[in-house]
mmJSON file of the N, C-alpha and C atoms, coordinates in Angstrom:
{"data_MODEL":{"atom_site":{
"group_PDB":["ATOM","ATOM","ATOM","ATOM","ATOM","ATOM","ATOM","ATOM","ATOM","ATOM","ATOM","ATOM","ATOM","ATOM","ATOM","ATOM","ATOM","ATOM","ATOM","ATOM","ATOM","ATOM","ATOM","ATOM","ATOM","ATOM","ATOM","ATOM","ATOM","ATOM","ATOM","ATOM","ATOM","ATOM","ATOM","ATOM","ATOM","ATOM","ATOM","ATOM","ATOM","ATOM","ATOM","ATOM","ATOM","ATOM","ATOM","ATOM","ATOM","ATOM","ATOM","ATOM","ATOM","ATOM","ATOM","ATOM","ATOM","ATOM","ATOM","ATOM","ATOM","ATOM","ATOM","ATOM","ATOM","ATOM","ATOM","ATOM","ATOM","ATOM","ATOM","ATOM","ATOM","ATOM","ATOM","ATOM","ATOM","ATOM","ATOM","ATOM","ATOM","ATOM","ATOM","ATOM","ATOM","ATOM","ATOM","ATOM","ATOM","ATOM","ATOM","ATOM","ATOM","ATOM","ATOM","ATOM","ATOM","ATOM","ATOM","ATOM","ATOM","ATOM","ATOM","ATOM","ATOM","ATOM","ATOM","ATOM","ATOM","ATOM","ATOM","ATOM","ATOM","ATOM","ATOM","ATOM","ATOM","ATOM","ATOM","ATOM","ATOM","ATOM","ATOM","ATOM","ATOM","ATOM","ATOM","ATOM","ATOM","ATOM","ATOM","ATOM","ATOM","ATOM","ATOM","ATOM","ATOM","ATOM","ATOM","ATOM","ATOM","ATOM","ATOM","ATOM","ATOM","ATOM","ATOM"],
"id":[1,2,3,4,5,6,7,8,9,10,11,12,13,14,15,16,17,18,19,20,21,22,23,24,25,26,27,28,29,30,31,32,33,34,35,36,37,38,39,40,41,42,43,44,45,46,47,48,49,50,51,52,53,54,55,56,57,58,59,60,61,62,63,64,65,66,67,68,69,70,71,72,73,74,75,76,77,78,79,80,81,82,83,84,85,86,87,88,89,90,91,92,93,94,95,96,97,98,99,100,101,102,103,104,105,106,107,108,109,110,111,112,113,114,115,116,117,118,119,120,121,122,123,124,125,126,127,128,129,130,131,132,133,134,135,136,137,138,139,140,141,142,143,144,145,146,147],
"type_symbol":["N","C","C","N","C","C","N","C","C","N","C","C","N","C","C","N","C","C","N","C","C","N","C","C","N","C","C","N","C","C","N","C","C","N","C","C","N","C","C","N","C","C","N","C","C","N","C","C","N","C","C","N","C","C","N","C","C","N","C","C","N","C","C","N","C","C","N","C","C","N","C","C","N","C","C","N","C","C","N","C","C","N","C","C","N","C","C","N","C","C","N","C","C","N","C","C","N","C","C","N","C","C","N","C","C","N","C","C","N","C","C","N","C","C","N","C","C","N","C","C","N","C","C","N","C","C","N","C","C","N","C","C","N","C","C","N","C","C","N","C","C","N","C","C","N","C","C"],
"label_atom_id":["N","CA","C","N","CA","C","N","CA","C","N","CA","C","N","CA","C","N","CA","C","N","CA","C","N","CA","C","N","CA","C","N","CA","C","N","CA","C","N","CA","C","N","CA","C","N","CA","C","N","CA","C","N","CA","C","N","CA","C","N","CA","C","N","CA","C","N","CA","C","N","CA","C","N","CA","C","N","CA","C","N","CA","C","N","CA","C","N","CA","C","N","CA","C","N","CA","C","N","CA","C","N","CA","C","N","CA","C","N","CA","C","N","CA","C","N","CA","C","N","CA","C","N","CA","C","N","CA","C","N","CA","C","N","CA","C","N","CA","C","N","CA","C","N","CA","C","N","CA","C","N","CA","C","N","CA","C","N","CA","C","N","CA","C","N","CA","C","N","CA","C"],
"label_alt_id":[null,null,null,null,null,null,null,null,null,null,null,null,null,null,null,null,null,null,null,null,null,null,null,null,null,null,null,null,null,null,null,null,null,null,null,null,null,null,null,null,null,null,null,null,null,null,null,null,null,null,null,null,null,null,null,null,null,null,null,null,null,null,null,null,null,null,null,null,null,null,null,null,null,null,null,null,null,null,null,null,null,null,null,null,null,null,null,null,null,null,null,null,null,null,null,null,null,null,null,null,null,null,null,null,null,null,null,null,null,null,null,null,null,null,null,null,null,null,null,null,null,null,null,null,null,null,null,null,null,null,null,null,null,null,null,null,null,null,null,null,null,null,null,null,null,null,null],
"label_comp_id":["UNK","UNK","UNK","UNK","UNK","UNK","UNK","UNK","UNK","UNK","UNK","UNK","UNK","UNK","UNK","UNK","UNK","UNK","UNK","UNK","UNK","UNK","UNK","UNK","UNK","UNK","UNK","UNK","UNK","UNK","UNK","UNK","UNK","UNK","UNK","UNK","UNK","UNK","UNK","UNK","UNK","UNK","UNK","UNK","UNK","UNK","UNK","UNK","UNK","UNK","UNK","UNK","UNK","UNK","UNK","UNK","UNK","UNK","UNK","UNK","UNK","UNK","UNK","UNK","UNK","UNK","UNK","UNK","UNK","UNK","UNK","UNK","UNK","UNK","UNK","UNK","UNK","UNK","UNK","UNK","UNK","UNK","UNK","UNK","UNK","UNK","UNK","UNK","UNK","UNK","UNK","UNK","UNK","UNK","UNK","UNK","UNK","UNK","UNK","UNK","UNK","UNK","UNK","UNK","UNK","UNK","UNK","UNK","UNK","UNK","UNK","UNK","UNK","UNK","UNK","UNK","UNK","UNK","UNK","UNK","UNK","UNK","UNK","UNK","UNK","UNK","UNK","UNK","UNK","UNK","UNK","UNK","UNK","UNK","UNK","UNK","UNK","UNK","UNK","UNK","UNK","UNK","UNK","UNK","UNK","UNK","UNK"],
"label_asym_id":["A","A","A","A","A","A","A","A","A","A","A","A","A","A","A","A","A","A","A","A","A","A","A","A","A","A","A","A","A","A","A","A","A","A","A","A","A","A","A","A","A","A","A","A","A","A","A","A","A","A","A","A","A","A","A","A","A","A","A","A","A","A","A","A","A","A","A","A","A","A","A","A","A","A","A","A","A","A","A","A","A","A","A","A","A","A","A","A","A","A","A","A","A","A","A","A","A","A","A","A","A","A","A","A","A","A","A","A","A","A","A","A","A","A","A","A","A","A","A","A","A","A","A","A","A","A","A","A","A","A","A","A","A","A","A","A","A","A","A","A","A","A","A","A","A","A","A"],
"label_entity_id":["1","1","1","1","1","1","1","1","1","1","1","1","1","1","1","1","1","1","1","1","1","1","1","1","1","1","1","1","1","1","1","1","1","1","1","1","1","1","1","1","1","1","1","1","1","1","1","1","1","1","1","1","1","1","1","1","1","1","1","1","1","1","1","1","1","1","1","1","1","1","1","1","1","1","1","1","1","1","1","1","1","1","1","1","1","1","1","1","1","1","1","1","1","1","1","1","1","1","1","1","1","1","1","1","1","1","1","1","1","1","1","1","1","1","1","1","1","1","1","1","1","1","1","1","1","1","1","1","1","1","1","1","1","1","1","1","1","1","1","1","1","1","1","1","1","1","1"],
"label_seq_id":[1,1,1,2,2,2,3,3,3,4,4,4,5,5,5,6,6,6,7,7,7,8,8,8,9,9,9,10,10,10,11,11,11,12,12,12,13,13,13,14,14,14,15,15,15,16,16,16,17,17,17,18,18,18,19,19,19,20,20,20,21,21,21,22,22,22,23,23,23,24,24,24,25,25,25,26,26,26,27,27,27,28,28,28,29,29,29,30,30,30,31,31,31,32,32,32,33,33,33,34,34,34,35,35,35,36,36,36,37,37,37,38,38,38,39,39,39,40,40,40,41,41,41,42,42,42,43,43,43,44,44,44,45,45,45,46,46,46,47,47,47,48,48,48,49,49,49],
"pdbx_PDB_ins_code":[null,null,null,null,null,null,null,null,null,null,null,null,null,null,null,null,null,null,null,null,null,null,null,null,null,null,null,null,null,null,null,null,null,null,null,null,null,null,null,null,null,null,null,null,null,null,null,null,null,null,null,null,null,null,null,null,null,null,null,null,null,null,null,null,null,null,null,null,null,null,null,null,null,null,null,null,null,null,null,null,null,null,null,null,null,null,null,null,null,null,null,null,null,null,null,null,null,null,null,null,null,null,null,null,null,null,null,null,null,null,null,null,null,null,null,null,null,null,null,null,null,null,null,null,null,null,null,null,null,null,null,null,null,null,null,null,null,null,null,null,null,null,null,null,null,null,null],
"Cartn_x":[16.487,16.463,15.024,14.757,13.645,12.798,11.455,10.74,10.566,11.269,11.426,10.055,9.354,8.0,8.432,7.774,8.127,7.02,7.125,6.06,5.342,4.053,3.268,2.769,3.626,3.326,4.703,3.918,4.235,4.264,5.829,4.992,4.527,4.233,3.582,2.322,1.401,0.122,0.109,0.954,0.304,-0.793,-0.179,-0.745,-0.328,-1.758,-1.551,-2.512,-1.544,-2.428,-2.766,-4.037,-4.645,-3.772,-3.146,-2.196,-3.387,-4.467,-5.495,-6.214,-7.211,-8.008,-7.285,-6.328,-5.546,-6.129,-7.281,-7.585,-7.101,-6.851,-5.728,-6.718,-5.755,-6.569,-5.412,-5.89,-4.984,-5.331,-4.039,-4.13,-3.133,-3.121,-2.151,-1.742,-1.904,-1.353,-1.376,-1.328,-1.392,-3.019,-3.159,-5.087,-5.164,-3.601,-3.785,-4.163,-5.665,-6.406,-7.241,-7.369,-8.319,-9.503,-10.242,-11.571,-12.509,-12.491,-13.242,-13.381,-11.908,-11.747,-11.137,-10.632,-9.857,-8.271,-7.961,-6.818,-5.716,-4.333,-3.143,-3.161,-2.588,-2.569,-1.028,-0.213,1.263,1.325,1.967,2.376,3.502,2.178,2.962,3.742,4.047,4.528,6.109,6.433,7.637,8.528,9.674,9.864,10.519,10.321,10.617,11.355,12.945,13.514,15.035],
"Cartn_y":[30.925,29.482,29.024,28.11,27.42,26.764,26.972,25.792,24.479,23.631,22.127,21.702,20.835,20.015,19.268,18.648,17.355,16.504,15.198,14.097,13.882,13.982,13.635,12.239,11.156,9.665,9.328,8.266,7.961,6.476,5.362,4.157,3.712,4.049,3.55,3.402,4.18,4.109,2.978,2.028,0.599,0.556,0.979,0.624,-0.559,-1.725,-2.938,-3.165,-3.99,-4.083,-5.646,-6.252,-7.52,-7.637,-9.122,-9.641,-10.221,-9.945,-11.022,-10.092,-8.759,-7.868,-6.643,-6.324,-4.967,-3.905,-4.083,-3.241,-3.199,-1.797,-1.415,-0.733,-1.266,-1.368,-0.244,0.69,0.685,0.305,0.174,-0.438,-0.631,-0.337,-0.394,-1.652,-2.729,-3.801,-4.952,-5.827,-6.451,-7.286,-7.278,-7.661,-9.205,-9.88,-11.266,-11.545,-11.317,-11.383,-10.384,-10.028,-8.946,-9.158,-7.862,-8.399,-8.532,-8.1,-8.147,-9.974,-9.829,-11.556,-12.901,-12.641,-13.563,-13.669,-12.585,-13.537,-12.408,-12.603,-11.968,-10.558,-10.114,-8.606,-8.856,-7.263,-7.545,-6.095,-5.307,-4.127,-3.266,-2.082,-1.208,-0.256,-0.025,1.136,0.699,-0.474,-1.254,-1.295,-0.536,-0.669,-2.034,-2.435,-3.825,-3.947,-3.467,-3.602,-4.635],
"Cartn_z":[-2.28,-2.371,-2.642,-4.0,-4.142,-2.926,-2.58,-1.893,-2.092,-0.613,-1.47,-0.68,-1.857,-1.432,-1.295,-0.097,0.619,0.582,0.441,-0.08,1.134,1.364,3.087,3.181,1.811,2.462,3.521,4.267,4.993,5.094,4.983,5.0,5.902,6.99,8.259,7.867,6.614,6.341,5.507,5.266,5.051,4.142,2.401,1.443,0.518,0.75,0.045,-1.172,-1.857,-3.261,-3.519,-4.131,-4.341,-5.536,-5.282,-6.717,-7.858,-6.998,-8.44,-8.729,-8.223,-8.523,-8.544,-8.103,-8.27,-7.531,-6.182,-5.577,-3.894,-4.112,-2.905,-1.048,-0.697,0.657,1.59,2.601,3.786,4.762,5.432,6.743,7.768,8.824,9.915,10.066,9.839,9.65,8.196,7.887,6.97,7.089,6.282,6.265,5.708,5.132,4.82,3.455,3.29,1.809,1.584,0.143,-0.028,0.248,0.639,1.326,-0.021,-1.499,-2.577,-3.022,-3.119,-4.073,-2.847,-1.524,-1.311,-1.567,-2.488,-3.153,-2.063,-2.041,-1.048,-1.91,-0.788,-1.244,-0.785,-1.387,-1.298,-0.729,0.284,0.604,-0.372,-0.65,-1.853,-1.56,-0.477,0.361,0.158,0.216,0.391,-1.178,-1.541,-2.689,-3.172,-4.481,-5.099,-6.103,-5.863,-6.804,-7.347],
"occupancy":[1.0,1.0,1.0,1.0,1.0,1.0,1.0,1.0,1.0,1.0,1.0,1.0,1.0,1.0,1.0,1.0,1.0,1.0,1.0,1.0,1.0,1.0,1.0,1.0,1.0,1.0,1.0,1.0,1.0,1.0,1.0,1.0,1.0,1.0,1.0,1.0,1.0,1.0,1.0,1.0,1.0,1.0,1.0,1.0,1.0,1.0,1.0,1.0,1.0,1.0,1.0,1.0,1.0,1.0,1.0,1.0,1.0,1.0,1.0,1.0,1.0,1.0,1.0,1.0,1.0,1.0,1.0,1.0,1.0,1.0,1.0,1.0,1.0,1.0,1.0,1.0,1.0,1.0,1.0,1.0,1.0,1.0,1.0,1.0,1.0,1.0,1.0,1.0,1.0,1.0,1.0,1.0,1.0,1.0,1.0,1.0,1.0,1.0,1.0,1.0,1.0,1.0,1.0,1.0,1.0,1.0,1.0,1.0,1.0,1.0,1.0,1.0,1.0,1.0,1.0,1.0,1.0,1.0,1.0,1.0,1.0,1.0,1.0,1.0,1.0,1.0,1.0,1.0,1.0,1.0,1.0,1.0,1.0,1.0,1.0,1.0,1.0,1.0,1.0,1.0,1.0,1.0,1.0,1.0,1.0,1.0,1.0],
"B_iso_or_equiv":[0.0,0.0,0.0,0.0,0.0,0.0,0.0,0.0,0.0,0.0,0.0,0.0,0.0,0.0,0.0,0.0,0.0,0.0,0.0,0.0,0.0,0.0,0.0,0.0,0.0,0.0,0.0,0.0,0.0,0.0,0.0,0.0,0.0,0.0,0.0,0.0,0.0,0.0,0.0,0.0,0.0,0.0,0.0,0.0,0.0,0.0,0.0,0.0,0.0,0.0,0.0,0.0,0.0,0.0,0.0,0.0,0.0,0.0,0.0,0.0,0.0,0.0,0.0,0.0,0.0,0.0,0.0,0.0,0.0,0.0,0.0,0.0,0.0,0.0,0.0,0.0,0.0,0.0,0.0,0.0,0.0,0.0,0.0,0.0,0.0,0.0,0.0,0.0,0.0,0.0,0.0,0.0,0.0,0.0,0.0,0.0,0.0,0.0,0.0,0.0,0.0,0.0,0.0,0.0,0.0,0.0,0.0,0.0,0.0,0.0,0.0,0.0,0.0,0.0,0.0,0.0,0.0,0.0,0.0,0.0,0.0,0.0,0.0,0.0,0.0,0.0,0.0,0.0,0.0,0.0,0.0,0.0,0.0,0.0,0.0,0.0,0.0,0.0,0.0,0.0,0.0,0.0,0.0,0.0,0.0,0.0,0.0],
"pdbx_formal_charge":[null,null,null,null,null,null,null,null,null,null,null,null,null,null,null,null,null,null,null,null,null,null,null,null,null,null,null,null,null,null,null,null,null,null,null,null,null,null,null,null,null,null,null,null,null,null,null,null,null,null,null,null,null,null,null,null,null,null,null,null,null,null,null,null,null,null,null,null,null,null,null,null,null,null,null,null,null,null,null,null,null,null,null,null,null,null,null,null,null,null,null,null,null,null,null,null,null,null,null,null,null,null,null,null,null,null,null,null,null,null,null,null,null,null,null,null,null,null,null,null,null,null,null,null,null,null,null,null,null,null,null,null,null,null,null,null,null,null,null,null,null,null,null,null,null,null,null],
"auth_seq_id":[1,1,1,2,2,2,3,3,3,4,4,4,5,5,5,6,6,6,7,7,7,8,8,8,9,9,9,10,10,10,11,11,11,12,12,12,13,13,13,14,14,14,15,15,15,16,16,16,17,17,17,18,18,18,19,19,19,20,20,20,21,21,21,22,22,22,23,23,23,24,24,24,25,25,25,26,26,26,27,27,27,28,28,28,29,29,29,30,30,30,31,31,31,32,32,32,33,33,33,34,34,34,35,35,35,36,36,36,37,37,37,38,38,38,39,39,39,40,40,40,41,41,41,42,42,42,43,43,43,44,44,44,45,45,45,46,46,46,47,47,47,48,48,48,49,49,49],
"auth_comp_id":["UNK","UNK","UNK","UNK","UNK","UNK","UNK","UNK","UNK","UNK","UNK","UNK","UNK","UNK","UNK","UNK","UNK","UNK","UNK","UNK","UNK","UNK","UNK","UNK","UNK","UNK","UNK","UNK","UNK","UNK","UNK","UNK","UNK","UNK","UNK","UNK","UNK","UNK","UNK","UNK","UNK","UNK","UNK","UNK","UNK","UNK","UNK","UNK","UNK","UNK","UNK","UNK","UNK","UNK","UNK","UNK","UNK","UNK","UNK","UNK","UNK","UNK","UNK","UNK","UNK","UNK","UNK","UNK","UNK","UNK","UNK","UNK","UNK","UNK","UNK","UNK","UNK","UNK","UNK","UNK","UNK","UNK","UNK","UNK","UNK","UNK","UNK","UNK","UNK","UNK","UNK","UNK","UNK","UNK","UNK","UNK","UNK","UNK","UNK","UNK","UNK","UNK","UNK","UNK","UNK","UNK","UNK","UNK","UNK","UNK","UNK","UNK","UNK","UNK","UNK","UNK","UNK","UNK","UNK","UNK","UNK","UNK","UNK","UNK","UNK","UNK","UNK","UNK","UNK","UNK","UNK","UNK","UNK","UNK","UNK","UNK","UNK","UNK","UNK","UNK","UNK","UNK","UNK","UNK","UNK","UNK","UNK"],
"auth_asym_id":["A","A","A","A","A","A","A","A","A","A","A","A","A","A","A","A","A","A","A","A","A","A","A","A","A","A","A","A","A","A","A","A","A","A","A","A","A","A","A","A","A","A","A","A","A","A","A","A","A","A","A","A","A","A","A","A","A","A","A","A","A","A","A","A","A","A","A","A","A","A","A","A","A","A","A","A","A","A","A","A","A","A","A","A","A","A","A","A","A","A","A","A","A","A","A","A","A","A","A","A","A","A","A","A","A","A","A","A","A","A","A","A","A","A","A","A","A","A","A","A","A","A","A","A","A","A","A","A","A","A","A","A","A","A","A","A","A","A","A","A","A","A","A","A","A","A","A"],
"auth_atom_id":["N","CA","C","N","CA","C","N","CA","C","N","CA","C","N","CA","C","N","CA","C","N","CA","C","N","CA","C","N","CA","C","N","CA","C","N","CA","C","N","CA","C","N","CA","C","N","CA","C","N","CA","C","N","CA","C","N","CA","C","N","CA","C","N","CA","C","N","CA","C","N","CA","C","N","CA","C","N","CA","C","N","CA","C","N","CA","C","N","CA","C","N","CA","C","N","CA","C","N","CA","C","N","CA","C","N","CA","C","N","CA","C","N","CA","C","N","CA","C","N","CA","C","N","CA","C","N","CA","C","N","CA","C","N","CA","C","N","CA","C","N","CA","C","N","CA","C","N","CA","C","N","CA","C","N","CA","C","N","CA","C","N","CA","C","N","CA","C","N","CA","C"],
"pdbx_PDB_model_num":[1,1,1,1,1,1,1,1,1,1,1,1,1,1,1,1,1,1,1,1,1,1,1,1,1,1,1,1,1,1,1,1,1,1,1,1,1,1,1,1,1,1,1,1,1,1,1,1,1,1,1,1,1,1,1,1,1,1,1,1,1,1,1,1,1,1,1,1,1,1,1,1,1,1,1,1,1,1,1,1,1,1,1,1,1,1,1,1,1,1,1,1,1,1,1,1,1,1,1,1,1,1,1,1,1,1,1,1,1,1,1,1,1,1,1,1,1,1,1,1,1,1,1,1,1,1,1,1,1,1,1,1,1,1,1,1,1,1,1,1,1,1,1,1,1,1,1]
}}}
């Protein structure tokens, strides 16, 4: 039987992305606004379909 790789994200690691600069932050909780521009960041961990 093949070795199955298993993915080591985790969404508990709380990766968010800036809707105006596109730079991604982690974080154990939600951070509100990006710390570069101000503008909201959206949690990428969370799928959007």
């Amino acid at each position: 039987m093949p070795a199955i790789d298993i993915d080591p994200y985790r969404s508990s690691d709380g990766l968010f992305e800036c809707v105006g600069c596109g730079s991604r932050t982690e974080s154990a909780s939600h951070p509100g606004t990006c710390p570069n521009c101000d503008s909201p960041v959206q949690n990428i961990s969370v799928s959007r379909e």
